[in-house]
C-alpha positions, 0 to 999 in steps of 0.5 A: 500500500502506498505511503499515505503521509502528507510529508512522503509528497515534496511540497506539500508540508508549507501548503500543509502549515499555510491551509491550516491557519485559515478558517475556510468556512462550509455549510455545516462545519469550521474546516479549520476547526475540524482539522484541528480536532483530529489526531492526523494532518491533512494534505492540502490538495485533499481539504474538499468541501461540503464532505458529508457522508450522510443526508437526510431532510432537514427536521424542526428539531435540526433546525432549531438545535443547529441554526439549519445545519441538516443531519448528516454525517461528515468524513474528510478526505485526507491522508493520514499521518502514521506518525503520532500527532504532538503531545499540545495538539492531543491536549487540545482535542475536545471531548467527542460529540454525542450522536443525536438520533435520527431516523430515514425510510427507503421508501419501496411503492407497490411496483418496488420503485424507491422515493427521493426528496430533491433539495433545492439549489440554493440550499446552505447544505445538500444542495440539489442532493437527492435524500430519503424521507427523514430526521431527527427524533423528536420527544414531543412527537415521539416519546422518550428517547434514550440518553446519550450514554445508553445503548439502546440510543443506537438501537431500533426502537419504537420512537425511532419507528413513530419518527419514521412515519411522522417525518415520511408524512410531514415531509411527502404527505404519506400517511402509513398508518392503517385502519384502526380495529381493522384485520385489513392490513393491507390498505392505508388509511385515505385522508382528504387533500384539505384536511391533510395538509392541514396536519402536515403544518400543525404536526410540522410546527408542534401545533398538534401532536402526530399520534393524536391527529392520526388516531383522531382519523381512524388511523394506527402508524404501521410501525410494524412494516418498518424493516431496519436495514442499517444504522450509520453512526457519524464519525468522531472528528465532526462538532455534531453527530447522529445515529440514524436508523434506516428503515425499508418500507414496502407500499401495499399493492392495494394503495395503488394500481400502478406507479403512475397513480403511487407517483400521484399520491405524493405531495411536494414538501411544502410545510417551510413554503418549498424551501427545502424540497423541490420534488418527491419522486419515484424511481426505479433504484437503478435509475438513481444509481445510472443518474448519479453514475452520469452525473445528473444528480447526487448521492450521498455514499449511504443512499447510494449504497443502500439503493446499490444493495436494493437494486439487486432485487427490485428491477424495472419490469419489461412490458412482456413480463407483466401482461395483466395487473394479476402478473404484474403484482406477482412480479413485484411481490417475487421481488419483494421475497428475493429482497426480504430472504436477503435482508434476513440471510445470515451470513451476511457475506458471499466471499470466502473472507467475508464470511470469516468475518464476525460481523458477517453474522450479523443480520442488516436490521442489526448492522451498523455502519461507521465510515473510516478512511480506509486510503486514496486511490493512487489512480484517481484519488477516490477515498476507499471508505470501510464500512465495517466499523460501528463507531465509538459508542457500539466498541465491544458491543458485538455489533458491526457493519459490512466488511466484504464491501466498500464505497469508493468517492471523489469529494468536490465543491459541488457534493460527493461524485463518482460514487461506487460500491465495490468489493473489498478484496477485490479494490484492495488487489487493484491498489497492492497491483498499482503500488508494485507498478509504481515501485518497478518504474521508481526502481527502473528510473533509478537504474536509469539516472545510475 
């Protein structure tokens, strides 16, 4: 593996030392405040901006707590140092963070398409980003969360479920909650466009209280279709944390007779007058994924990854292969049960090392997702982030995350880019094969210049 210190690269050290006394202000953090909270250094050429790893819809509860910084998860892309850092510098490091809970829903319709909120262009933060429905944990909504120091803060819970559902309804206009009393599990409960958005605003401005309103029209919050399907703990070196808990929720097939009429029953965000969302729209996974791979939208490395992962069973239909409604909701439901047996099969792992991994034992609504820098690639400087790792407060807890797999990502000023999913081993062999060719032409020069 290639030398990843800043200092292994000639005229990089006065850049280095010239960076770090400017304060280079981003959307959601001080850069040179973060730089100095970590224990590495950072190479010049690698302070990128707007480096988050993680985004979901701004909530009240973020707004108010963080002056409009969204929740996310943030990681910078740098080189680390193997040397240790200064004893001054350690003593300076300030206390780490509490992750605040938070929680998001892939949102799956009855044709298994996956729901995206477009932030705005002018947003501080995720600008034109593409995210999951979701937030913070709010106790007024959704009752007592657990403390900071208790592990069950990083643990699927019934709060984080009623969150879920309340911020899915506030922010897109879903209601999924089912007829109370009712045996019929499959059909949500229908409420008037009027009186809908009436409680969007009220439940939005804490003017009225989400389980009351949805129990005032019949309704029960299905919080029992909610599927756990991760949870990403922010890295330490950021001033503000979250624990977010990822939900999968399947849309029955009776709330619609096809995408187009799923799409219709999606109303655009509009509690704070648009400014956050310009757009709630369906699609199929793979055609987010072909999108951010052009270009045309972003992804954050969390979404895309998870939408990678569900890609793998939930694919557009061809015309041929669903003649009738009657084929074509037995299409969609096989795929439902090939993405269901994946979400429940342990081991997790496919590969022979993988599955020598503790943490492929661990089922996905278990696993939790950390992001470290594992190293930048030699040939287009992308940063290889492990996803093993469960973060600080889960250490000797048992839990993990996916080993066998890593994102790899080019960070710019205008949000992450070229984003990838790859095998571990197999991006791990392409840098040991690069380092060998690159110290075989070092080698070939020197004999050259003798």
């Amino acid at each position: 593996m290639p030398s990843l210190s800043p200092l292994s690269h000639p005229g990089r050290l006065s850049s280095l030392r010239n960076s770090l006394k400017e304060s280079i202000r981003y959307p959601s953090f001080s850069l040179h405040s973060f730089s100095r909270s970590i224990a590495t250094r950072i190479s010049s050429r690698d302070l990128q901006p707007n480096t988050s790893l993680i985004a979901t819809p701004v909530s009240r509860t973020v707004r108010q707590q963080a002056g409009g910084t969204s929740n996310i998860i943030i990681m910078s892309q740098q080189r680390s140092s193997s040397s240790s850092p200064p004893k001054r510098e350690r003593e300076v490091m300030e206390p780490r963070p509490s992750a605040s809970p938070a929680h998001s829903i892939l949102l799956l319709s009855p044709t298994n398409q996956v729901l995206l909120l477009h932030r705005v262009k002018t947003s501080t933060s995720f600008a034109s980003a593409h995210v999951f429905p979701g937030g913070n944990l709010d106790p007024f909504h959704d009752g007592e969360i657990p403390p900071s120091d208790a592990r069950e803060r990083h643990e699927d819970g019934h709060a984080y479920r009623l969150g879920a559902i309340r911020e899915c309804f506030e922010e897109t206009g879903i209601l999924l909650a089912t007829r109370k009393g009712s045996d019929d599990k499959s059909t949500l409960v229908n409420v008037p466009t009027a009186e809908r958005e009436k409680a969007r605003k009220q439940i939005h401005s804490g003017k009225l209280r989400f389980s009351e309103w949805v129990d005032s029209v019949g309704g029960v919050p299905d919080v029992g279709r909610l599927i756990p399907f991760t949870r990403w703990v922010t890295p330490t070196n950021v001033p503000k944390r979250f624990t977010t808990q990822m939900y999968i929720y399947m849309l029955p097939h009776s709330a619609s007779t096809g995408a187009d009429a799923a799409e219709n029953e999606i109303i655009v965000p509009t509690p704070d007058g648009g400014v956050e969302h310009t757009a709630a729209k369906f699609d199929d996974a793979w055609t987010w994924l072909y999108r951010a791979d052009k270009g045309e939208i972003i992804l954050f490395p969390p979404q895309y990854y998870l939408l990678y992962l569900v890609s793998q069973f939930c694919k557009a239909a061809a015309p041929s292969s669903a003649p009738g409604k009657g084929h074509g909701d037995a299409y969609f439901a096989s795929q439902r049960r090939g993405l269901l047996g994946f979400l429940h099969r342990a081991p997790t792992a496919v590969t022979e090392a993988g599955r020598k991994q503790p943490s492929s034992e661990i089922p996905w609504a278990h696993k939790v997702m950390s992001p470290h820098n594992l190293f930048i690639r030699e040939g287009d400087n992308r940063i290889v982030l492990g996803l093993d790792k469960p973060g600080p407060e889960l250490k000797g807890s048992g839990r993990g995350g996916d080993w066998e797999r890593v994102v790899l990502v080019k960070f710019t000023r205008d949000g992450p880019r070229k984003v990838e999913v790859r095998g571990r081993e197999e991006v791990l062999g392409e840098e040991k094969e690069a380092k060998r060719a690159r110290e075989a032409e070092e080698e070939s020069e020197g004999r050259h210049k003798l």
